[in-house]
C-alpha positions in Angstrom: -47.4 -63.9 -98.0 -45.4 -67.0 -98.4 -47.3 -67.9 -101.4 -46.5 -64.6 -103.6 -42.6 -65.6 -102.8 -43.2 -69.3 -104.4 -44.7 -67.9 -107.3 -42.6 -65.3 -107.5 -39.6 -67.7 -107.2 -41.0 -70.1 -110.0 -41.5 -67.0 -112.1 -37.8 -65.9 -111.5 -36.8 -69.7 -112.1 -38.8 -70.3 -115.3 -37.7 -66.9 -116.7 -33.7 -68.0 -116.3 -34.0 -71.5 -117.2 -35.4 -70.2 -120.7 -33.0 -68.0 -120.9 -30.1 -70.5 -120.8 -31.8 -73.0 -122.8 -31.7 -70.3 -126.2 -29.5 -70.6 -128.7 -28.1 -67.6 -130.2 -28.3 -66.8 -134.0 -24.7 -67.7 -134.4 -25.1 -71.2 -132.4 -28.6 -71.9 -134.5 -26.7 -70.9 -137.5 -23.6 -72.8 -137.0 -25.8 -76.2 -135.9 -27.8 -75.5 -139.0 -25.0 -75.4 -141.1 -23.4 -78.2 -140.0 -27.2 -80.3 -140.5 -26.6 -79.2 -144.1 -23.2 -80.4 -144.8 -24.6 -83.7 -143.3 -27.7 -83.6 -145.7 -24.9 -82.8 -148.4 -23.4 -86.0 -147.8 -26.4 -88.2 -147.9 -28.0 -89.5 -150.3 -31.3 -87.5 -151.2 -34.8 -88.0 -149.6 -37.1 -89.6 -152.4 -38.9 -87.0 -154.6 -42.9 -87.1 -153.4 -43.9 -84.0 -155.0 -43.9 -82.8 -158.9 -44.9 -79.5 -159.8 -44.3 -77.9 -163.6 -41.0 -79.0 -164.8 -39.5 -80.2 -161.3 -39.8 -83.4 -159.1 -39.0 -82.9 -155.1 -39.4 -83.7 -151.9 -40.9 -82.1 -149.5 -41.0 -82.4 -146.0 -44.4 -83.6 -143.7 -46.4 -79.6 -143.5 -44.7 -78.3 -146.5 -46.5 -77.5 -150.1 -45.4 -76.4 -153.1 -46.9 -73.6 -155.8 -46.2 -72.1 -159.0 -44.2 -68.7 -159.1 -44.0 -66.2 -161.7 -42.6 -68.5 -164.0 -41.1 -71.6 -164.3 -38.1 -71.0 -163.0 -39.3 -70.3 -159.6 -41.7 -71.7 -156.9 -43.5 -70.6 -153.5 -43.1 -73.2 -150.7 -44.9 -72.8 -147.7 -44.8 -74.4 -144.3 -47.6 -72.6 -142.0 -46.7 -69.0 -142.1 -43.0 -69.7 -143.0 -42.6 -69.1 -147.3 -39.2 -69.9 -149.3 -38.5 -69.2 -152.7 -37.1 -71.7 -154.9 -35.7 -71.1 -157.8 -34.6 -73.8 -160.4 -32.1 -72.7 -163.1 -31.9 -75.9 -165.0 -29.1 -74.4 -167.5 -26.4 -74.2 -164.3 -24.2 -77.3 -163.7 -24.2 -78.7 -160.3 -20.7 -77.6 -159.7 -22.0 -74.4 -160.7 -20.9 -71.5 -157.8 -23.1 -68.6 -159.5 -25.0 -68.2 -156.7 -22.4 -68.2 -154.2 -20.0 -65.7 -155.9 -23.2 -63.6 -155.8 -23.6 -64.0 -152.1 -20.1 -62.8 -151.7 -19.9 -60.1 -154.1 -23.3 -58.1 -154.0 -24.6 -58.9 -150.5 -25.1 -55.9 -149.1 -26.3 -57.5 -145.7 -24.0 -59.1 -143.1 -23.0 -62.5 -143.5 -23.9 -64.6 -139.8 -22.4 -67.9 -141.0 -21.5 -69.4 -143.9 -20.9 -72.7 -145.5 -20.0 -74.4 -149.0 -19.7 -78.2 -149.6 -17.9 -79.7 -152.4 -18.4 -83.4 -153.1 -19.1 -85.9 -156.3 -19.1 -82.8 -158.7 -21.9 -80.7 -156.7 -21.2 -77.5 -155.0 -23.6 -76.4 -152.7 -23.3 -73.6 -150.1 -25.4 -72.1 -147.0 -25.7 -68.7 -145.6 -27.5 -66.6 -142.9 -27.1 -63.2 -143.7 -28.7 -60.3 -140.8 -31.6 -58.5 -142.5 -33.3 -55.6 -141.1 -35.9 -55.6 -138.5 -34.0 -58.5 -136.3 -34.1 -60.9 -139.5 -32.4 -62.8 -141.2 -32.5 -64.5 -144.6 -31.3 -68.4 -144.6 -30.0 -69.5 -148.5 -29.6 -73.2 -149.0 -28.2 -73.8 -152.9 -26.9 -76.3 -154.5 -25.9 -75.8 -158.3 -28.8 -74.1 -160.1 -31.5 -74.6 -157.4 -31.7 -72.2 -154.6 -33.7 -71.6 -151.5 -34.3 -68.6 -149.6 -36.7 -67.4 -146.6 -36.4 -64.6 -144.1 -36.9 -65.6 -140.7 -37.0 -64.6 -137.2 -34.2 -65.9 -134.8 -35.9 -69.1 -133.9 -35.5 -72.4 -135.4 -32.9 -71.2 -137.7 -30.9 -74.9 -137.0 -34.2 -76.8 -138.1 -35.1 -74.6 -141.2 -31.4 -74.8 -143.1 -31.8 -78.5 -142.7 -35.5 -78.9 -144.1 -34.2 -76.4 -147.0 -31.3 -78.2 -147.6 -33.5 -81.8 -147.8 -35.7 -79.9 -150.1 -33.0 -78.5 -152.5 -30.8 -81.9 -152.4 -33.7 -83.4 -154.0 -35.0 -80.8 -157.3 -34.9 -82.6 -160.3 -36.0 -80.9 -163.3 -37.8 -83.5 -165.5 -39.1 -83.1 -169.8 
């Protein structure tokens, strides 16, 4: 009889310690947006991928493929896929994209974060998507990077998109 009580009072224990150690959306999405704004800052990871008319880089798991066109790219990282998209006519000051966010986004906006610096603008967003989602936009001029994800790892994913976008260079 003792022994269903220990187990049962490990189960109870595990159970609340994971519960405490979770971050919510908003704490994941705040901590991812302020990995960004330190990525912003930096200077840029060394391309080690070139696909089409772009050089990146891209982080250890990730790989790249062609889209549609060439304006826009599947990356993948085991069942996680973003969509890049390269508009090499926008400046890097260019705040397109984020005007966009703010005007036609029908969804609700978690957190939210631009970064102005040396003539770039760059911006990221977690906006709620149905079904317990949420879609995670890292852009930076005319290159912009968008997945939908579940509410884990949302911290770690803004970063490795905003690594990835810092770096596009469109080459002739």
């Amino acid at each position: 009889m003792s022994r269903k009580w220990i187990h049962a009072f490990l189960l109870t224990s595990l159970v609340v310690i994971l519960s405490a150690c979770s971050q919510t959306v908003e704490e994941q999405a705040q901590a991812g947006m302020e990995n960004a704004e330190t990525i912003f800052s930096s200077e840029p990871n060394k391309a080690n991928k070139t696909i089409g008319h772009i050089e990146l880089y891209l982080p250890k798991g990730y790989s790249i493929e062609k889209g549609i066109d060439e304006l826009n790219y599947t990356i993948l990282n085991g069942k996680d896929s973003y969509i890049l998209f390269v508009n090499q006519n926008e400046p890097e000051d260019s705040q397109l994209q984020y005007d966009l966010l703010k005007q036609e986004n029908k969804n609700e906006i978690v957190e939210e974060k631009t970064f102005d610096a040396d003539g770039q603008f760059g911006f990221s967003a977690v906006t709620k998507f149905p079904e317990e989602k949420y879609e995670l936009i890292v852009n930076l001029g005319g290159v912009k990077l968008s997945t939908i994800s579940v509410d884990k790892k949302i911290d770690d994913k803004i970063q490795e998109m905003m690594e990835i976008v810092k770096t596009v260079k469109v080459i002739d």
